[in-house]
PDB file of N, CA, C and O in Angstrom:
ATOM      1  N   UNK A   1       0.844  -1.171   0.000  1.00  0.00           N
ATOM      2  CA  UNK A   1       0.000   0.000   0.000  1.00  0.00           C
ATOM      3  C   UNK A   1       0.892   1.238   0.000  1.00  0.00           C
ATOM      4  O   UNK A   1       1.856   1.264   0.765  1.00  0.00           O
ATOM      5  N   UNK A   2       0.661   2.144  -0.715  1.00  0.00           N
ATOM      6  CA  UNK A   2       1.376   3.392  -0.891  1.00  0.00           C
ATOM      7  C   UNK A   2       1.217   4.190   0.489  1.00  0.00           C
ATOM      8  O   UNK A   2       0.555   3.798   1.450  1.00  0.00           O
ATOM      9  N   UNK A   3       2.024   5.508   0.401  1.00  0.00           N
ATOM     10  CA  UNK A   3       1.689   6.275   1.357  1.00  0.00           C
ATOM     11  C   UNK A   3       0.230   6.929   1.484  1.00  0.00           C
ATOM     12  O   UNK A   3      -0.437   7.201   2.482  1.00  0.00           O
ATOM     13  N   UNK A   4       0.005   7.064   0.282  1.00  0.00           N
ATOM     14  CA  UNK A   4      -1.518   7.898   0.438  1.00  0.00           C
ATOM     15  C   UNK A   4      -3.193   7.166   1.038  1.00  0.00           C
ATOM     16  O   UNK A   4      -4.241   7.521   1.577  1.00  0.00           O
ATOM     17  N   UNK A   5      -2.507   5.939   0.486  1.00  0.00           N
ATOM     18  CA  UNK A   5      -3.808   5.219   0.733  1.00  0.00           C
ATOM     19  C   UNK A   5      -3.753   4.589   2.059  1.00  0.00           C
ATOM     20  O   UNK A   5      -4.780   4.176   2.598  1.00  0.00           O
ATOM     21  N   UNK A   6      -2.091   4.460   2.840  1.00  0.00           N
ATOM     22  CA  UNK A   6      -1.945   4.140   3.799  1.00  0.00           C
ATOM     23  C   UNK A   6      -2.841   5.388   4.776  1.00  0.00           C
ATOM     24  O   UNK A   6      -3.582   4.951   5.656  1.00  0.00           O
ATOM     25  N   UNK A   7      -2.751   6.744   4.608  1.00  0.00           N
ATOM     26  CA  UNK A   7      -3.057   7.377   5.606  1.00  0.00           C
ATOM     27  C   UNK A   7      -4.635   7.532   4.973  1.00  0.00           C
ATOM     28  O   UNK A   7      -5.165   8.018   5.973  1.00  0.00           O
ATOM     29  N   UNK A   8      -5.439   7.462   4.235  1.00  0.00           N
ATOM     30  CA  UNK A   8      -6.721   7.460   3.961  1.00  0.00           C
ATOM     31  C   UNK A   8      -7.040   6.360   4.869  1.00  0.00           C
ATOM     32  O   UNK A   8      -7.934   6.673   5.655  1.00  0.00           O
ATOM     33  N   UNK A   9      -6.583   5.136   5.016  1.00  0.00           N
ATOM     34  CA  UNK A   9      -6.782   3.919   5.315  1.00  0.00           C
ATOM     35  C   UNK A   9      -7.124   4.201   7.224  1.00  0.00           C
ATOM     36  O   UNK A   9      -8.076   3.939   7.960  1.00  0.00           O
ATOM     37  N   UNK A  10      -5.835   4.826   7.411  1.00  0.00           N
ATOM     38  CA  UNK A  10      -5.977   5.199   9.243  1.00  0.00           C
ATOM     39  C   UNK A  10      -6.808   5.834   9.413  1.00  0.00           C
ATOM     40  O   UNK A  10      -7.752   5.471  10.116  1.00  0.00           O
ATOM     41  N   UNK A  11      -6.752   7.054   8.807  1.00  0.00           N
ATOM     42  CA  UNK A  11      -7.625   8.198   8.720  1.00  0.00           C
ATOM     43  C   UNK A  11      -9.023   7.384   9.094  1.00  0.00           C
ATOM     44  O   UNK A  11      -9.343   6.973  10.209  1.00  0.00           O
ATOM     45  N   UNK A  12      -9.505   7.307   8.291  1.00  0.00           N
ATOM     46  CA  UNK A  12     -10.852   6.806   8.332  1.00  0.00           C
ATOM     47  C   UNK A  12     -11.313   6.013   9.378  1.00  0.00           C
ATOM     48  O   UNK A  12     -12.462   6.079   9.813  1.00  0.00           O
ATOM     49  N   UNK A  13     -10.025   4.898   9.999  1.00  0.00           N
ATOM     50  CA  UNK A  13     -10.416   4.090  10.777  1.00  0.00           C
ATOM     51  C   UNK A  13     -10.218   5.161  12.308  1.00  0.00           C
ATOM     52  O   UNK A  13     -10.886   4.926  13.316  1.00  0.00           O
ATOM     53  N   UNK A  14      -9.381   6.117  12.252  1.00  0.00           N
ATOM     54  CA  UNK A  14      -9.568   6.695  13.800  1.00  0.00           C
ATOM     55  C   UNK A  14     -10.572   7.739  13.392  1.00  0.00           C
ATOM     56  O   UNK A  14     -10.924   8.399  14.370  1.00  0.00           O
ATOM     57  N   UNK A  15     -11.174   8.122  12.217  1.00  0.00           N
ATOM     58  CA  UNK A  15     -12.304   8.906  12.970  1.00  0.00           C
ATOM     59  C   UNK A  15     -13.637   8.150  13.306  1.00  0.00           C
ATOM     60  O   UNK A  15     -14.555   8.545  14.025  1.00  0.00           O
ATOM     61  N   UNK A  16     -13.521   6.896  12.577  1.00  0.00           N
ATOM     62  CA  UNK A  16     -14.749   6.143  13.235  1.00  0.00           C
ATOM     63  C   UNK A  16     -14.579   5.856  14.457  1.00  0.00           C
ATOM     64  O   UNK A  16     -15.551   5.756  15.206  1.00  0.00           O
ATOM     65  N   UNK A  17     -13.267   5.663  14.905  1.00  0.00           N
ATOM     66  CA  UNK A  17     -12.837   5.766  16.676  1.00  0.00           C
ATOM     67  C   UNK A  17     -13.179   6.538  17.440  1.00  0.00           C
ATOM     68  O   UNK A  17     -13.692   6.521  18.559  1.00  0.00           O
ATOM     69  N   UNK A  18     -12.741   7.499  16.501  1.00  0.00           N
ATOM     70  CA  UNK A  18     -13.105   9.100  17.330  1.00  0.00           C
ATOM     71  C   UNK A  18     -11.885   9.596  18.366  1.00  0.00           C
ATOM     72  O   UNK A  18     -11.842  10.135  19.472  1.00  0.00           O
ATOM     73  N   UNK A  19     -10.819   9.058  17.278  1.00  0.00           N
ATOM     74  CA  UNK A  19      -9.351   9.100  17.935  1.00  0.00           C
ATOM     75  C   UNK A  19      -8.729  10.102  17.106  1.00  0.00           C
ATOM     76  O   UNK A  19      -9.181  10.696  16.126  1.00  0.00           O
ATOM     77  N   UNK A  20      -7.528  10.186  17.719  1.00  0.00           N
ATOM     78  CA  UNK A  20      -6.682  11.420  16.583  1.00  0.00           C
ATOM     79  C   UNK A  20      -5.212  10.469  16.610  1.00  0.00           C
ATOM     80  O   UNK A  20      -4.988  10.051  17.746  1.00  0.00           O
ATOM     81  N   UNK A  21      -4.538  10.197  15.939  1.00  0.00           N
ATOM     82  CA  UNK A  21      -3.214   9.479  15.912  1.00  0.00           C
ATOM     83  C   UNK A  21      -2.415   9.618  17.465  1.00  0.00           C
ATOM     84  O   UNK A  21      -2.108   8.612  18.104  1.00  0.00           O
ATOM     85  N   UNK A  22      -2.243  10.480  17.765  1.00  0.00           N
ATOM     86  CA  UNK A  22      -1.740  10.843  19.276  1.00  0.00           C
ATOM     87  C   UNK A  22      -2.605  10.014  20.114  1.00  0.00           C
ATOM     88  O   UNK A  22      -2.077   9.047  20.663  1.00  0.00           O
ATOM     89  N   UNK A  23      -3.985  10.259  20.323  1.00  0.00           N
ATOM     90  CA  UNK A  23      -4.598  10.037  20.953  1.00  0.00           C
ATOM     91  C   UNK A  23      -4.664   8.011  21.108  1.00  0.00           C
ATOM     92  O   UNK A  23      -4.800   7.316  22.115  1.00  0.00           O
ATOM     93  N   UNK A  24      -4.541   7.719  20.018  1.00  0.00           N
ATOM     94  CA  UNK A  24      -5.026   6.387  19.964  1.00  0.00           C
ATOM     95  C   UNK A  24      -2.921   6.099  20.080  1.00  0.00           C
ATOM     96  O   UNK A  24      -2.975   4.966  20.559  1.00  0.00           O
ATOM     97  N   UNK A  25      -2.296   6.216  20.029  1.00  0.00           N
ATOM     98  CA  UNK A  25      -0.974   5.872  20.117  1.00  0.00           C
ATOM     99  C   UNK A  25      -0.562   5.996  21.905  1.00  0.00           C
ATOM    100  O   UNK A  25       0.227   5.380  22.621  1.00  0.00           O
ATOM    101  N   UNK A  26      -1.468   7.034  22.131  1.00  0.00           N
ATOM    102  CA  UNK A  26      -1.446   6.968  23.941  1.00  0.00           C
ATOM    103  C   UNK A  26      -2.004   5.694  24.483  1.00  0.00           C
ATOM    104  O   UNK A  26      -1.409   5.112  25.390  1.00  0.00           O
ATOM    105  N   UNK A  27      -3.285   5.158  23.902  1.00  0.00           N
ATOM    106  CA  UNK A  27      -3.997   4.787  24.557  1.00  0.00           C
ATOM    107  C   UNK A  27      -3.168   3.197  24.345  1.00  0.00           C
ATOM    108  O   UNK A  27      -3.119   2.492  25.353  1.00  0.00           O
ATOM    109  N   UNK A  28      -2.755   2.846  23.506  1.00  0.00           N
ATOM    110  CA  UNK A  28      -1.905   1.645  23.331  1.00  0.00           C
ATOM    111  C   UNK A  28      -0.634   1.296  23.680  1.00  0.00           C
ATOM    112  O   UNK A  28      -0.067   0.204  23.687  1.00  0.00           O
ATOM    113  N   UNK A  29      -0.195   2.644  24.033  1.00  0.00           N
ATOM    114  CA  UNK A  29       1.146   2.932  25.214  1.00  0.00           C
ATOM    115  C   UNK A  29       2.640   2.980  24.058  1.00  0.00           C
ATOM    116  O   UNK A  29       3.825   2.742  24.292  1.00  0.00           O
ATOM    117  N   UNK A  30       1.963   3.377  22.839  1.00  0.00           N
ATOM    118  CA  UNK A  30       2.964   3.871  21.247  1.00  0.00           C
ATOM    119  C   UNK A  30       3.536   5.587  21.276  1.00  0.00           C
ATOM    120  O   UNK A  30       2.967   6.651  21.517  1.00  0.00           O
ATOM    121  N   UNK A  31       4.876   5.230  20.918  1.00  0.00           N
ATOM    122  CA  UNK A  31       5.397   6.939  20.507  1.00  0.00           C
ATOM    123  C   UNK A  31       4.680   7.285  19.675  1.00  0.00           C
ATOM    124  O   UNK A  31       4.560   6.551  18.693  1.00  0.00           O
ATOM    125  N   UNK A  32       3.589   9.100  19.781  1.00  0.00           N
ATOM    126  CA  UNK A  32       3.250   9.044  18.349  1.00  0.00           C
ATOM    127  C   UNK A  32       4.059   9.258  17.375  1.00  0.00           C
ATOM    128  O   UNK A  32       3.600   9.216  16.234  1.00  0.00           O
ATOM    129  N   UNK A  33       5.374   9.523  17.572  1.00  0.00           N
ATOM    130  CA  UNK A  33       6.072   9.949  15.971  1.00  0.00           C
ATOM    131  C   UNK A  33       6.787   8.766  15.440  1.00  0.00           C
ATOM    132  O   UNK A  33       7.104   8.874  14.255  1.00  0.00           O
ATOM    133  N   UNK A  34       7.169   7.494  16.123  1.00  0.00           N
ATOM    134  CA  UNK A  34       6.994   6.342  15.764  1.00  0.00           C
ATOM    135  C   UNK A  34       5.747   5.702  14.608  1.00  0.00           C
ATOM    136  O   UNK A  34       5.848   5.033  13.579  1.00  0.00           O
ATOM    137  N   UNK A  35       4.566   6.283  15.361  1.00  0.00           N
ATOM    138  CA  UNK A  35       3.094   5.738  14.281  1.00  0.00           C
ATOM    139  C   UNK A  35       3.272   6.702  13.291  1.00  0.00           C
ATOM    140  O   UNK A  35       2.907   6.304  12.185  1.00  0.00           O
ATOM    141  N   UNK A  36       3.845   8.181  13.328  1.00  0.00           N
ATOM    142  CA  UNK A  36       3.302   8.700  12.553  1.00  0.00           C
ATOM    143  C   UNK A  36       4.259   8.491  11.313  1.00  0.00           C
ATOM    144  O   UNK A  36       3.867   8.422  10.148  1.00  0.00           O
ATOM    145  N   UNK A  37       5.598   8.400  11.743  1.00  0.00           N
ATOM    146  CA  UNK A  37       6.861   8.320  11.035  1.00  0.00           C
ATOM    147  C   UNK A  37       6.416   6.739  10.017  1.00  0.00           C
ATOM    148  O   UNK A  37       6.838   6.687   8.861  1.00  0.00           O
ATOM    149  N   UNK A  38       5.631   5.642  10.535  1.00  0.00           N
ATOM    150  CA  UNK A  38       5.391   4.688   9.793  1.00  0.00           C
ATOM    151  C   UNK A  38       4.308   4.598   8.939  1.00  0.00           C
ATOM    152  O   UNK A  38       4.219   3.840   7.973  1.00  0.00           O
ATOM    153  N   UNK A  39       3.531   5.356   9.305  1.00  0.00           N
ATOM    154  CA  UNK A  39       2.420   6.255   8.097  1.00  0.00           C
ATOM    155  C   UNK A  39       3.486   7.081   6.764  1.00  0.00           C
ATOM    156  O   UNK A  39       3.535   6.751   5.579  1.00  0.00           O
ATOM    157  N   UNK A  40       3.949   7.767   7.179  1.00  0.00           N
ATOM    158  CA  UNK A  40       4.611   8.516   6.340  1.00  0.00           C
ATOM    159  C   UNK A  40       5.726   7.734   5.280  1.00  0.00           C
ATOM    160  O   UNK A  40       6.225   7.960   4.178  1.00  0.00           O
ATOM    161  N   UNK A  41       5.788   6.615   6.391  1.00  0.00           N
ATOM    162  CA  UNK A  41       7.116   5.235   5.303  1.00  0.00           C
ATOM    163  C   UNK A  41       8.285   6.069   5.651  1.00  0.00           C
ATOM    164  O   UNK A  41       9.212   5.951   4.850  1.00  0.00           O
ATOM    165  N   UNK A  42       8.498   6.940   6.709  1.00  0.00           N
ATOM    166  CA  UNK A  42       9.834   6.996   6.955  1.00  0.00           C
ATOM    167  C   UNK A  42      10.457   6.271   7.930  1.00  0.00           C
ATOM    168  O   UNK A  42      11.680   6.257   8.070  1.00  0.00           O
ATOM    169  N   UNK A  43       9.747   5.714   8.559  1.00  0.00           N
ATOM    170  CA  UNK A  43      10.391   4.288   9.203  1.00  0.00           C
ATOM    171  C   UNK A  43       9.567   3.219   8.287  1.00  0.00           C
ATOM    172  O   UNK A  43       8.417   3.445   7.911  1.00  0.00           O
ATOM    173  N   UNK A  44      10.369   1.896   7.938  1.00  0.00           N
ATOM    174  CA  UNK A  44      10.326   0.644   7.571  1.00  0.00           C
ATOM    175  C   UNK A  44       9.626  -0.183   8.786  1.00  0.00           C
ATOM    176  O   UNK A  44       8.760  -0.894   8.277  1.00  0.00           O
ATOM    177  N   UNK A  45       9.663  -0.347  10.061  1.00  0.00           N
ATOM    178  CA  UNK A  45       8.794  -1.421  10.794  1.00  0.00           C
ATOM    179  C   UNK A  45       9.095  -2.025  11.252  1.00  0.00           C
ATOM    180  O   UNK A  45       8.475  -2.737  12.043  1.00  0.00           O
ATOM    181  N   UNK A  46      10.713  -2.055  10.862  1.00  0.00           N
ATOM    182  CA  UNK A  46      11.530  -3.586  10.716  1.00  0.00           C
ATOM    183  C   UNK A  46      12.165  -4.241  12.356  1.00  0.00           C
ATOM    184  O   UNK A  46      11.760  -5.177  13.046  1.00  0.00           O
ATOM    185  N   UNK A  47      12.685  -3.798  12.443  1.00  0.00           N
ATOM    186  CA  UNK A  47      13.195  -3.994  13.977  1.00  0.00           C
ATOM    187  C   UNK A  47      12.787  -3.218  15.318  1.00  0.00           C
ATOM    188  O   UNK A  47      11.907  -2.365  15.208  1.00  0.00           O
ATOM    189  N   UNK A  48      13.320  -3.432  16.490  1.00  0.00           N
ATOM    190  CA  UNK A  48      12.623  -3.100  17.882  1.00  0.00           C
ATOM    191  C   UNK A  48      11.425  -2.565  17.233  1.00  0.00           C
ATOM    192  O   UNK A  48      10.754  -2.794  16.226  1.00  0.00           O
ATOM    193  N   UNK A  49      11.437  -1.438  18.613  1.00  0.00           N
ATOM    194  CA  UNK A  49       9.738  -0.614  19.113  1.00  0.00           C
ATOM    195  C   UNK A  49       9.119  -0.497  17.255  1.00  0.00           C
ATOM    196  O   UNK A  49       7.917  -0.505  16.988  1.00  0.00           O
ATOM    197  N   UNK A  50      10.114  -0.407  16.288  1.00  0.00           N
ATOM    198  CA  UNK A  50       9.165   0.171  15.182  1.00  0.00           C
ATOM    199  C   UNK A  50       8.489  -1.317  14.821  1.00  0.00           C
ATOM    200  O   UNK A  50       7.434  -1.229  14.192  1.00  0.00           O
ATOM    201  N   UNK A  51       8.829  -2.320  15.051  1.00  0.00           N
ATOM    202  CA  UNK A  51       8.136  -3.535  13.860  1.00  0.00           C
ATOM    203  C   UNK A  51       7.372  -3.419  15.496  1.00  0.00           C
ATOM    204  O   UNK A  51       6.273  -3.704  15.019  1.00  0.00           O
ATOM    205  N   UNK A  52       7.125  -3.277  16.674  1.00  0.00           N
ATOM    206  CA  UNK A  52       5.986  -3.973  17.769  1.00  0.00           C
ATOM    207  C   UNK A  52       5.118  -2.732  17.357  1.00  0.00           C
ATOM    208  O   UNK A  52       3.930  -2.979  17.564  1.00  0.00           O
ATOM    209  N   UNK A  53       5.282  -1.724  16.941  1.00  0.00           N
ATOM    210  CA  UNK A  53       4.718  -0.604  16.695  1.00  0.00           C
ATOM    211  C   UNK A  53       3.435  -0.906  15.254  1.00  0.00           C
ATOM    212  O   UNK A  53       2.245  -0.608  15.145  1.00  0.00           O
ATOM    213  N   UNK A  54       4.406  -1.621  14.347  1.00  0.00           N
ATOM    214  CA  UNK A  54       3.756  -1.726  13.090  1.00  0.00           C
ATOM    215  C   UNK A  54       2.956  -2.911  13.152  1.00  0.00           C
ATOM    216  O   UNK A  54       2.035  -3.027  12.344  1.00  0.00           O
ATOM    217  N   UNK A  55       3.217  -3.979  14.156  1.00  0.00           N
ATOM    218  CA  UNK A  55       2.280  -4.913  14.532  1.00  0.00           C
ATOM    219  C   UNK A  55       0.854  -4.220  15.234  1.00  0.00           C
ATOM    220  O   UNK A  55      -0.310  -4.610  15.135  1.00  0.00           O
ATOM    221  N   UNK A  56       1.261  -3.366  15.773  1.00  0.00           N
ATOM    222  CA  UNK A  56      -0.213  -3.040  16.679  1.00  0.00           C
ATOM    223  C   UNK A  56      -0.850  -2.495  15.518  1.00  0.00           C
ATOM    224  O   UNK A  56      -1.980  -2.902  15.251  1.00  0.00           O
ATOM    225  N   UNK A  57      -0.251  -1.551  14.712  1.00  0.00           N
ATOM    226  CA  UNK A  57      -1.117  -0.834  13.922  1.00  0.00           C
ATOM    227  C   UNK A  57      -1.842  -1.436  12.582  1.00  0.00           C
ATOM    228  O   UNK A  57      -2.654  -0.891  11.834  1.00  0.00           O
ATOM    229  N   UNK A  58      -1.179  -2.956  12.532  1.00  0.00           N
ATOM    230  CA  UNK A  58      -1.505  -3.726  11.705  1.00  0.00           C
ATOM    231  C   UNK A  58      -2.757  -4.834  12.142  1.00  0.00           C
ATOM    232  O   UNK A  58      -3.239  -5.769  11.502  1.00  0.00           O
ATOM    233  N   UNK A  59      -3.074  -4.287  13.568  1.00  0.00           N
ATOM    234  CA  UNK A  59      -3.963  -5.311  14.002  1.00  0.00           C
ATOM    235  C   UNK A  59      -5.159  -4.393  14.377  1.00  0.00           C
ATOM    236  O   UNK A  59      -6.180  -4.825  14.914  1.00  0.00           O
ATOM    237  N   UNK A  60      -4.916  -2.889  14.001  1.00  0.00           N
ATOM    238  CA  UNK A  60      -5.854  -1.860  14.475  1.00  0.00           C
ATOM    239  C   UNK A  60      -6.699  -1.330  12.965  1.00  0.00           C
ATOM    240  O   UNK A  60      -7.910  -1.312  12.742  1.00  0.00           O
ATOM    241  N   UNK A  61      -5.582  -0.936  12.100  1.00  0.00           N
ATOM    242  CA  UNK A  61      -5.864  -0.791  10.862  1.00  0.00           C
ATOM    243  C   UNK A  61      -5.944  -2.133   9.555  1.00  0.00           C
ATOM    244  O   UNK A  61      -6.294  -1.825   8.416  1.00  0.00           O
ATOM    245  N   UNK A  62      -5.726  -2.997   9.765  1.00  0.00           N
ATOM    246  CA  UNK A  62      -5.804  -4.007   8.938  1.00  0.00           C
ATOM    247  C   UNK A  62      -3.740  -4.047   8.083  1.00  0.00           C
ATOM    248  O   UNK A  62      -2.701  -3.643   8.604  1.00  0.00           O
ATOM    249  N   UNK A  63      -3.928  -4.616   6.878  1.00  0.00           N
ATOM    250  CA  UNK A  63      -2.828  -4.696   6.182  1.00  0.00           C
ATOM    251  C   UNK A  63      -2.271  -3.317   5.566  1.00  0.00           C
ATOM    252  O   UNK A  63      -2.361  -3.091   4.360  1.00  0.00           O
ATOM    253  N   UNK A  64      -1.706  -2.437   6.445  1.00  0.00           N
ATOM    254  CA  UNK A  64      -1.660  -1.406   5.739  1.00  0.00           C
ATOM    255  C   UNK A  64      -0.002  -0.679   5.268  1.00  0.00           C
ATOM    256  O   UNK A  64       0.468   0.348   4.780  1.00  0.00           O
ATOM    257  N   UNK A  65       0.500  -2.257   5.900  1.00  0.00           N
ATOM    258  CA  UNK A  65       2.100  -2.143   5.325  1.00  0.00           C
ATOM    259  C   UNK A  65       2.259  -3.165   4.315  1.00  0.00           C
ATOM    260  O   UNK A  65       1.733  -4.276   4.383  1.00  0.00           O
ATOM    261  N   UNK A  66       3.102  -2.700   3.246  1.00  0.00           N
ATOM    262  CA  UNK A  66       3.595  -3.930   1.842  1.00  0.00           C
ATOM    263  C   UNK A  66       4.567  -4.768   3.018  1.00  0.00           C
ATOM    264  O   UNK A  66       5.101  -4.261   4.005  1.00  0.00           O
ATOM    265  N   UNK A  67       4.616  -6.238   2.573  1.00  0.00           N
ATOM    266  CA  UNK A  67       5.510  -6.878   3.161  1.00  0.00           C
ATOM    267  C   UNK A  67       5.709  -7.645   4.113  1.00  0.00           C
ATOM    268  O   UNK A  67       6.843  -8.064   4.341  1.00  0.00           O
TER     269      UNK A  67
END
């Protein structure tokens, strides 16, 4: 999934939350610039806090990383 459709993809799912990226990255005990940096694809996912990071968000948002 590209970047754009990656953040349409969140987007949508935290306002049906009624979360804001910060907000829902608190509540799961996530850095937000960790989530946000992996929205953006400037972090990869791959190792430590970023791949436990990209797991949560992969179990919140569905498949929204290639790979």
């Amino acid at each position: 999934m590209d970047r754009e459709s990656r953040k349409k993809q969140v987007a949508h799912c935290l306002v049906d939350m009624g979360e804001t990226i910060t907000s829902w990255a608190a509540k799961n005990g996530l850095h937000h610039k960790i989530v946000s940096d992996l929205i953006d694809g400037k972090l990869k996912g791959i190792p430590g806090v970023a791949l436990e990071t990209r797991r949560r968000m992969e179990k919140q948002f569905g498949q929204i990383f290639d790979g």
